[in-house]
C-alpha positions as CSV (number, residue, x, y, z in Angstrom):
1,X,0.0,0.0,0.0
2,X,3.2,2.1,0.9
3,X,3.9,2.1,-3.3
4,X,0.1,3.2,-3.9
5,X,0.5,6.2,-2.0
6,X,2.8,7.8,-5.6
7,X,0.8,6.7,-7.7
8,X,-2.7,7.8,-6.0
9,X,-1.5,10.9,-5.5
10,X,-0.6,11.5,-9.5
11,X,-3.9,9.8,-10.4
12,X,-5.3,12.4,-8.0
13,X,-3.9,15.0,-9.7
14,X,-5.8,14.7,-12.7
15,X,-9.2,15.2,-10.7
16,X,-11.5,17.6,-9.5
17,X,-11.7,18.1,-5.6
18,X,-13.3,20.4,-3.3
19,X,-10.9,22.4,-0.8
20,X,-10.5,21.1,2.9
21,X,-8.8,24.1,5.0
22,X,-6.7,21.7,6.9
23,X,-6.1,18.0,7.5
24,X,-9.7,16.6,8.7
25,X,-9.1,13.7,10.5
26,X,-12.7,12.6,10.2
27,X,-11.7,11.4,7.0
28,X,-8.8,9.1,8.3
29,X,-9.6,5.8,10.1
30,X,-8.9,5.9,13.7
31,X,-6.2,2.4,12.9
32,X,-4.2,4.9,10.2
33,X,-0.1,4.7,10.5
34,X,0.6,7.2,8.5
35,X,-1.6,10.1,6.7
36,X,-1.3,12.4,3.8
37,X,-3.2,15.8,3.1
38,X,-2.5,18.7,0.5
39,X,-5.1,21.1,0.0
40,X,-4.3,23.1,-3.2
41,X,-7.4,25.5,-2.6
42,X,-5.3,26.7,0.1
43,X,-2.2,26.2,-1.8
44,X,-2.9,28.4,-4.8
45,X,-4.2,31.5,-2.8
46,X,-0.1,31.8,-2.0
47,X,2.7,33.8,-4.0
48,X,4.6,30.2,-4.3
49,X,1.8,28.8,-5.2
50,X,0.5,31.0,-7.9
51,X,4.3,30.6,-9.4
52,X,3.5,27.3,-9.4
53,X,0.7,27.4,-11.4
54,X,2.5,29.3,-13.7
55,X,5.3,27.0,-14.1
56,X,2.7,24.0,-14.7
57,X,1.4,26.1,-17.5
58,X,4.5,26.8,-19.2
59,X,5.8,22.7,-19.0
60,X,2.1,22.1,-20.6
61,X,2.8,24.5,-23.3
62,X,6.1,23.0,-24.0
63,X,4.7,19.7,-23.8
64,X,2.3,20.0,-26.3
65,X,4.3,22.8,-28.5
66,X,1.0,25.0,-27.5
67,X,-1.1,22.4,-29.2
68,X,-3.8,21.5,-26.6
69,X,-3.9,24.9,-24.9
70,X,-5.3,23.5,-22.1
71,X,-6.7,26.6,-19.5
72,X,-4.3,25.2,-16.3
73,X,-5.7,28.0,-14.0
74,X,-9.0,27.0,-14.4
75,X,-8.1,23.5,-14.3
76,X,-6.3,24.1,-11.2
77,X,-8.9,25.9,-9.4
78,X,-11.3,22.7,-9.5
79,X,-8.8,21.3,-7.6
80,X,-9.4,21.4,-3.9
81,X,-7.5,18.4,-1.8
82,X,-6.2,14.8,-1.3
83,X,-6.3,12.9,1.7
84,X,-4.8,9.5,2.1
85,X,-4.0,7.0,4.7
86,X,-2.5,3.4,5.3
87,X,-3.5,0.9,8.1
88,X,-1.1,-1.5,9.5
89,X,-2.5,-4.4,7.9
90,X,-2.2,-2.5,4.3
91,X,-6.1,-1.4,4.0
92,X,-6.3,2.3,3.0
93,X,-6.5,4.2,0.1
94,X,-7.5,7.8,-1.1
95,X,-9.7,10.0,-0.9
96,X,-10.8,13.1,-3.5
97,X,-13.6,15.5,-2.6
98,X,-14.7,16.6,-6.2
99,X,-17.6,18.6,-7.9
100,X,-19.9,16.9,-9.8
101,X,-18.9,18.0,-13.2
102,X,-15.0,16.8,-12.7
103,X,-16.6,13.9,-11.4
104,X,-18.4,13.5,-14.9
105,X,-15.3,14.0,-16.7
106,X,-13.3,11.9,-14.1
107,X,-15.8,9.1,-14.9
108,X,-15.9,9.3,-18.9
109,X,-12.4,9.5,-19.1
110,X,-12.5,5.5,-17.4
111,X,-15.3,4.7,-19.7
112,X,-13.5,6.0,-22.7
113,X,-10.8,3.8,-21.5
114,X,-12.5,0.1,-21.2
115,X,-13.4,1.1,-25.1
116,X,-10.2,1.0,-25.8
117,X,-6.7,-1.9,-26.1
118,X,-3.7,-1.1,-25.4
119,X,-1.2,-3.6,-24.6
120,X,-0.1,-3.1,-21.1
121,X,-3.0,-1.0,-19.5
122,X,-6.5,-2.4,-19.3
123,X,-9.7,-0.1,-17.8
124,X,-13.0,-2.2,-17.0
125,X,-16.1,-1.7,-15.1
126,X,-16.7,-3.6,-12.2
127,X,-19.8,-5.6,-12.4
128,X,-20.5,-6.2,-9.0
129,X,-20.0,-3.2,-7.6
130,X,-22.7,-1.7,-5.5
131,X,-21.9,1.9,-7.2
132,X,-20.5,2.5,-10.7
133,X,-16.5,1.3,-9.8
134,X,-13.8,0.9,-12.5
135,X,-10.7,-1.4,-12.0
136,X,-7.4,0.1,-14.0
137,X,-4.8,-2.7,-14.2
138,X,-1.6,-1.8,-15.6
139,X,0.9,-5.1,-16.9
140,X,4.8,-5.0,-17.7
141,X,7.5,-7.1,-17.9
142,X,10.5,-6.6,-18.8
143,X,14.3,-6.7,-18.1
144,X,14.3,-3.4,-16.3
145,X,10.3,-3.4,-15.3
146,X,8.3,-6.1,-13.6
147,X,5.2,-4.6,-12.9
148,X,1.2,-5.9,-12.0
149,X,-0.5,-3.5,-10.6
150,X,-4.5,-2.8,-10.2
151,X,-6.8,0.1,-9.0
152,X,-10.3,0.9,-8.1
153,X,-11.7,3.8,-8.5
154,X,-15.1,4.2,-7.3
155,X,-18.0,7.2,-7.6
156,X,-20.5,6.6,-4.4
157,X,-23.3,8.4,-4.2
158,X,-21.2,11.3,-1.9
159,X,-19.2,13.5,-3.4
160,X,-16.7,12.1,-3.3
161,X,-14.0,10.1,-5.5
162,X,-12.6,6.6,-3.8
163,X,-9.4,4.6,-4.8
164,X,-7.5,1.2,-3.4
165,X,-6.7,-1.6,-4.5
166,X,-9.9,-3.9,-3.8
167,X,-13.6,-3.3,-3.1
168,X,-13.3,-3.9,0.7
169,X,-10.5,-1.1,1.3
170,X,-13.1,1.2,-1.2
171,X,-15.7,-0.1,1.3
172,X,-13.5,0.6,4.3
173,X,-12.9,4.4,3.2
174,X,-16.2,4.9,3.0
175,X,-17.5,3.3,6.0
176,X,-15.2,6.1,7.6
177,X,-16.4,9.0,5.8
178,X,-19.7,8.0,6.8
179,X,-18.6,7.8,10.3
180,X,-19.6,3.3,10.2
181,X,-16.2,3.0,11.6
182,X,-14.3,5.2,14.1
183,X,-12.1,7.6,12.8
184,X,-8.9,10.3,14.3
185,X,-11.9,12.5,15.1
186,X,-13.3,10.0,17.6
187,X,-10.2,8.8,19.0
188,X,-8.4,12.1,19.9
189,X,-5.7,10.6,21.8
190,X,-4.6,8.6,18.9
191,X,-0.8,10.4,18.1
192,X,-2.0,10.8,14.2
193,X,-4.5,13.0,15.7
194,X,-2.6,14.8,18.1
195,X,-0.2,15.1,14.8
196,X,-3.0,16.5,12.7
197,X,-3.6,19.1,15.3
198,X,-0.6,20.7,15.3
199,X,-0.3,20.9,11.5
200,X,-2.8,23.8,12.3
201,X,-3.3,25.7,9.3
202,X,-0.7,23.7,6.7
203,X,-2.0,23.2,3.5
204,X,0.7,20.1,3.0
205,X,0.7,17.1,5.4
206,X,2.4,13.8,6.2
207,X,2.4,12.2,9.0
208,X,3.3,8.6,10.0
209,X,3.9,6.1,13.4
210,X,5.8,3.6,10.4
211,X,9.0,4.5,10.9
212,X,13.0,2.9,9.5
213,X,14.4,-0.2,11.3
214,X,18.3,-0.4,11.3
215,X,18.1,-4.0,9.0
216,X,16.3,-2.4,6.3
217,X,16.2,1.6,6.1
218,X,20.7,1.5,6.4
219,X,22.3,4.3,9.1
220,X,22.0,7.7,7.9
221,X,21.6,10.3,9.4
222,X,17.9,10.9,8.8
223,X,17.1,7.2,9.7
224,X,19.4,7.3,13.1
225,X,16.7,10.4,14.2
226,X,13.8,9.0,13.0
227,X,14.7,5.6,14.9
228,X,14.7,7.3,17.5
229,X,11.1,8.5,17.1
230,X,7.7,6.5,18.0
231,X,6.0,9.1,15.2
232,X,7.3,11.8,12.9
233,X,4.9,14.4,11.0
234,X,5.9,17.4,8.6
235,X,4.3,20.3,8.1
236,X,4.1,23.2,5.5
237,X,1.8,26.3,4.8
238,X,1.9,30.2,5.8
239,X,1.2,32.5,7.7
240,X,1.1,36.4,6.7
241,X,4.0,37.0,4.9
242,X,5.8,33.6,6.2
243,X,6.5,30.5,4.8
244,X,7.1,27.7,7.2
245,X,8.3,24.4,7.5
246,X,7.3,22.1,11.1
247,X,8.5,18.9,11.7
248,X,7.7,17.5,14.8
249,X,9.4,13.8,16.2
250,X,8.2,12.5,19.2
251,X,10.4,10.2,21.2
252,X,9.5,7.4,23.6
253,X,10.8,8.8,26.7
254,X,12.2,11.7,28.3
255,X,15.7,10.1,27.9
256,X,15.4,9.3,24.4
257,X,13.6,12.6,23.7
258,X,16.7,14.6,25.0
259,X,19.4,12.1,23.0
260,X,17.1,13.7,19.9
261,X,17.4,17.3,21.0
262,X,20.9,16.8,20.8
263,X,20.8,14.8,17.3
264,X,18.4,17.6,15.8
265,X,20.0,20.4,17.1
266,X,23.4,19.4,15.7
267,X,22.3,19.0,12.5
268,X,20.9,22.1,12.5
269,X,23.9,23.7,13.7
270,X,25.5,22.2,11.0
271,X,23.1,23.5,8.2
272,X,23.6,27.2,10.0
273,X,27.3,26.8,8.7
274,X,27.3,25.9,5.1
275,X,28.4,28.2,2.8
276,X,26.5,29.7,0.3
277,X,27.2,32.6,-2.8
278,X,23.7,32.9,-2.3
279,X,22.4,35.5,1.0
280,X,18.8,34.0,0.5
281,X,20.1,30.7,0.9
282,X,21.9,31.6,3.8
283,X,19.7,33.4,5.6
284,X,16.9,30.4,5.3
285,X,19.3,27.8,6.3
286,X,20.0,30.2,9.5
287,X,16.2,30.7,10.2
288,X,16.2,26.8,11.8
289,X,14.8,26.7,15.0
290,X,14.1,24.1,17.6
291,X,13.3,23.0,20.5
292,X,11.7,20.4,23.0
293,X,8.4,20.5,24.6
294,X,8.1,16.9,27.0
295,X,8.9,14.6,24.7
296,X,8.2,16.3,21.4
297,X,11.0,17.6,19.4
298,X,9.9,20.4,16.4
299,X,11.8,21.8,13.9
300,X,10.6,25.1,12.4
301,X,11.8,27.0,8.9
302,X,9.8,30.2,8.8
303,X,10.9,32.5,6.1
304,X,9.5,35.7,4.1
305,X,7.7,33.8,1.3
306,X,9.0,36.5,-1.0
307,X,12.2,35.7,-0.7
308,X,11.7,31.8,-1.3
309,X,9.5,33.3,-4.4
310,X,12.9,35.0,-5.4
311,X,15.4,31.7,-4.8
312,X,12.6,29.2,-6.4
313,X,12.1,31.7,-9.4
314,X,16.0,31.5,-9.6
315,X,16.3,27.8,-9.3
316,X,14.2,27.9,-12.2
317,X,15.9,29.9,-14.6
318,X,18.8,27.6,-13.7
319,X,17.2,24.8,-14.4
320,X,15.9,26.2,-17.8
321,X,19.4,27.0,-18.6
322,X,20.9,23.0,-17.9
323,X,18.1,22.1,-20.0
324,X,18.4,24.4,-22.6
325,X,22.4,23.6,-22.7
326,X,22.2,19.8,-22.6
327,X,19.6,20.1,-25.0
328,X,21.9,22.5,-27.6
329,X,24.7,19.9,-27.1
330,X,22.8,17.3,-27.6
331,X,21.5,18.5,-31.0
332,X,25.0,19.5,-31.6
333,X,26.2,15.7,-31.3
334,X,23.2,14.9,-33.3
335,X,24.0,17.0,-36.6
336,X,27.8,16.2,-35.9
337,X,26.7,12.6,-36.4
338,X,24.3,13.0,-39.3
339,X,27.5,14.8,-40.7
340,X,29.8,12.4,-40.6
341,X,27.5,9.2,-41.7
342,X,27.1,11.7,-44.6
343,X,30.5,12.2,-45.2
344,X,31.3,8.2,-44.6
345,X,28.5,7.0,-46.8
346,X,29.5,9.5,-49.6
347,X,33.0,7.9,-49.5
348,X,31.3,4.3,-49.8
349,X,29.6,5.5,-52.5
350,X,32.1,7.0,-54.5
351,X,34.9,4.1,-54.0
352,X,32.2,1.2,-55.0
353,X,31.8,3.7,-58.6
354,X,35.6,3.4,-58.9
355,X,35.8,-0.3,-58.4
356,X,32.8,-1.4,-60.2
357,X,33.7,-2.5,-63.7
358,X,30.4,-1.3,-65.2
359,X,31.0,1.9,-64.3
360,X,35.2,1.6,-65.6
361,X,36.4,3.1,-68.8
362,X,37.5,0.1,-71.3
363,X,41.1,-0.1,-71.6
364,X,42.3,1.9,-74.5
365,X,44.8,-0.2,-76.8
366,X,47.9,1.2,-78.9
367,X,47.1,0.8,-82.7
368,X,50.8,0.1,-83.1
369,X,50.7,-3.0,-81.1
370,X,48.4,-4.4,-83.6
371,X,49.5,-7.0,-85.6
C-alpha cells in the first residue's frame, strides 16, 4: 500500500476536488499509520503557489508545443485536496472530494478507456460493484520493469472520489467518511491526531507512526533520528508573509527525547554553517529553529515567502538553462553525427563507382601493337 501512495497521488492530480482548510481527521480511520493531506485551494491563494501554477502552464505549453492549450488555472482551481492513509495491515487508500462535473469528466475519461486496447494498460467496469466502480490494471515485464498493478476507483453516491486496491478497502474508506467505523476525530488521543492538530493551518501534510528499522532503512543520518522517534509528522503552509516548515518527532521517553534534541540540534547547527554565494540561501538555512516541549522535538523553517519566491524563481531559470544547454549539445552531437554518416557514406559510395567495372572506362589499346 506504501507504493500506492505515488501513484494515488498522480492519479489524484488529474481530478477535481473540493478544498479542505486543513487536515480533517474525520476522513482518516482511527487504525491509520501514516496520513497524507495537500489542500491546493489553500495552496494556490499563496505567492509560491501562484508561481506554481504558472510554471505547470508553461511545462504544458512546451509539452504539447501550445497544441492543446489546455486553461491550467481554471483546471487548477477545480482542484481542492487529497487525503490518504495506510492501516497497519495495508487497508487504506485515497480520498478526493470533487464537484460533480469533474466527477463527470473523471468518470468518462474510465469509460473512454474500457473502449479501448492497449497492450499493457486495461480499464474495465466492475460488475459487481454496489456503485459505478472501474478497476485500472496496468501489466509490464521486462528486463528493467516487472510490474502488475490494479486500481479501483469508485463514484459513491457522496461527493466524493474513492481509490484502493480492492472493493473492501473502497468499502472501508467509506464506511469512515460516513462515520460506520471510528475515525482520528473520535479517537483524539490517537498520536496521528494529536499530529494532525498541530499541523494547524498547513495546506501540505504527512504524518506517520511507520517509521526505519536499522536491517532495512541503512544508518543515515535521517534514519538514526527517526529511529529514534515512536512518530514523525511534517508540516508546511503560511502565515502572513511567512513561509514555514514544522516537523515535529516524538520520542518514547524523556531520555530518548533529549538524546534527539541533541541529534536535531546538531544537525541544525551544522546546516547554519554551510556556505553559500547565495544571502537568500543563507539566511533560510539560518532561520532553523528548535526545540523540545516533553517529549516532542519540532523543527521550524519560517521565512519571508517573497524571498523563497525570489530563490525558487531562480532555481528555475537555472534549471531552464541545464536544459536548454544539454539540449543545444545534444543536438549538436546529433548533426555532428548525421554529418559524418554523410561524409562516410559518400565515401562508400564514390569508392564502390571506382571499383565497379560497369561503371570503368574500357582499356584503350595502342594501334601500333596491332599486328
Amino acid at each position: 500500500m506504501k507504493k500506492l501512495l505515488c501513484s494515488l497521488s498522480i492519479a489524484a492530480l488529474c481530478l477535481p476536488l473540493s478544498a479542505q482548510a486543513t487536515p480533517n481527521p474525520s476522513h482518516v480511520s482511527a487504525d491509520a499509520v501514516w496520513a497524507f493531506h495537500a489542500d491546493f485551494k489553500a495552496m494556490r491563494e499563496t505567492a509560491l503557489g501562484q508561481e506554481f501554477i504558472k510554471f505547470l502552464r508553461t511545462q504544458q505549453f512546451a509539452a504539447t508545443e501550445n497544441f492543446l492549450a489546455l486553461n491550467t488555472d481554471k483546471f487548477l482551481e477545480a482542484i481542492g485536496s487529497i487525503t490518504a492513509y495506510d492501516e497497519k495491515d495495508g487497508a487504506g487508500g485515497v480520498l478526493i472530494h470533487g464537484n460533480d462535473d469533474l466527477r463527470k469528466i473523471a468518470e468518462g475519461l474510465l469509460v473512454q478507456e474500457t473502449l479501448q486496447k492497449r497492450e499493457g494498460f486495461v480499464c474495465t467496469e466492475v460488475k459487481d460493484a454496489p456503485f459505478p466502480t472501474y478497476s485500472v490494471r496496468a501489466k509490464q515485464q521486462s528486463k528493467d520493469v516487472q510490474l502488475d498493478a490494479e486500481l479501483l476507483l469508485a463514484f459513491p453516491p457522496e461527493p466524493v472520489i474513492l481509490i484502493a486496491e480492492s472493493q473492501p478497502q473502497i468499502q472501508l474508506l467509506r464506511d469512515v467518511l460516513l462515520e460506520r467505523k471510528n475515525s482520528l476525530a473520535k479517537t483524539p488521543d490517537a498520536v496521528l491526531a494529536e499530529s494532525m492538530r498541530n499541523a494547524g493551518n498547513a495546506y501540505l501534510y504527512v504524518g506517520t507512526t511507520t517509521l526505519p528499522n536499522e536491517k532495512t532503512d541503512g544508518n543515515s543520518p535521517q534514519s538514526r533520528i527517526l529511529r529514534l522517534s515512536k512518530s514523525a509528522s511534517l508540516a508546511v503552509g503560511e502565515n502572513g508573509p511567512q513561509t514555514f516548515a514544522r516537523a515535529h518527532l516524538v520520542a518514547g521517553s524523556e531520555e530518548t527525547a533529549v538524546k534527539l534534541l541533541k541529534v536535531v540540534e546538531g544537525l541544525a547547527a551544522m546546516l547554519s554553517l554551510a556556505e553559500s554565494k547565495d544571502a537568500d540561501i543563507s539566511a533560510f538555512l539560518n532561520s532553523v529553529k528548535v526545540q523540545k516541549t516533553n517529549q516532542t522535538i519540532t523543527t521550524e523553517i519560517s521565512y519571508p515567502s517573497a524571498r523563497i519566491l525570489s530563490m525558487f524563481q531562480t532555481l528555475l531559470r537555472r534549471l531552464g538553462d541545464t536544459l536548454q544547454e544539454k539540449k543545444d549539445a545534444k543536438k549538436k552531437a546529433t548533426e555532428g553525427a548525421t554529418a559524418a554518416n554523410a561524409s562516410a557514406q559518400s565515401r562508400v559510395s564514390l569508392a564502390s563507382v571506382t571499383l565497379d567495372p560497369q561503371n570503368s572506362p574500357a582499356p584503350q589499346r595502342n594501334p601500333a601493337a596491332l599486328p
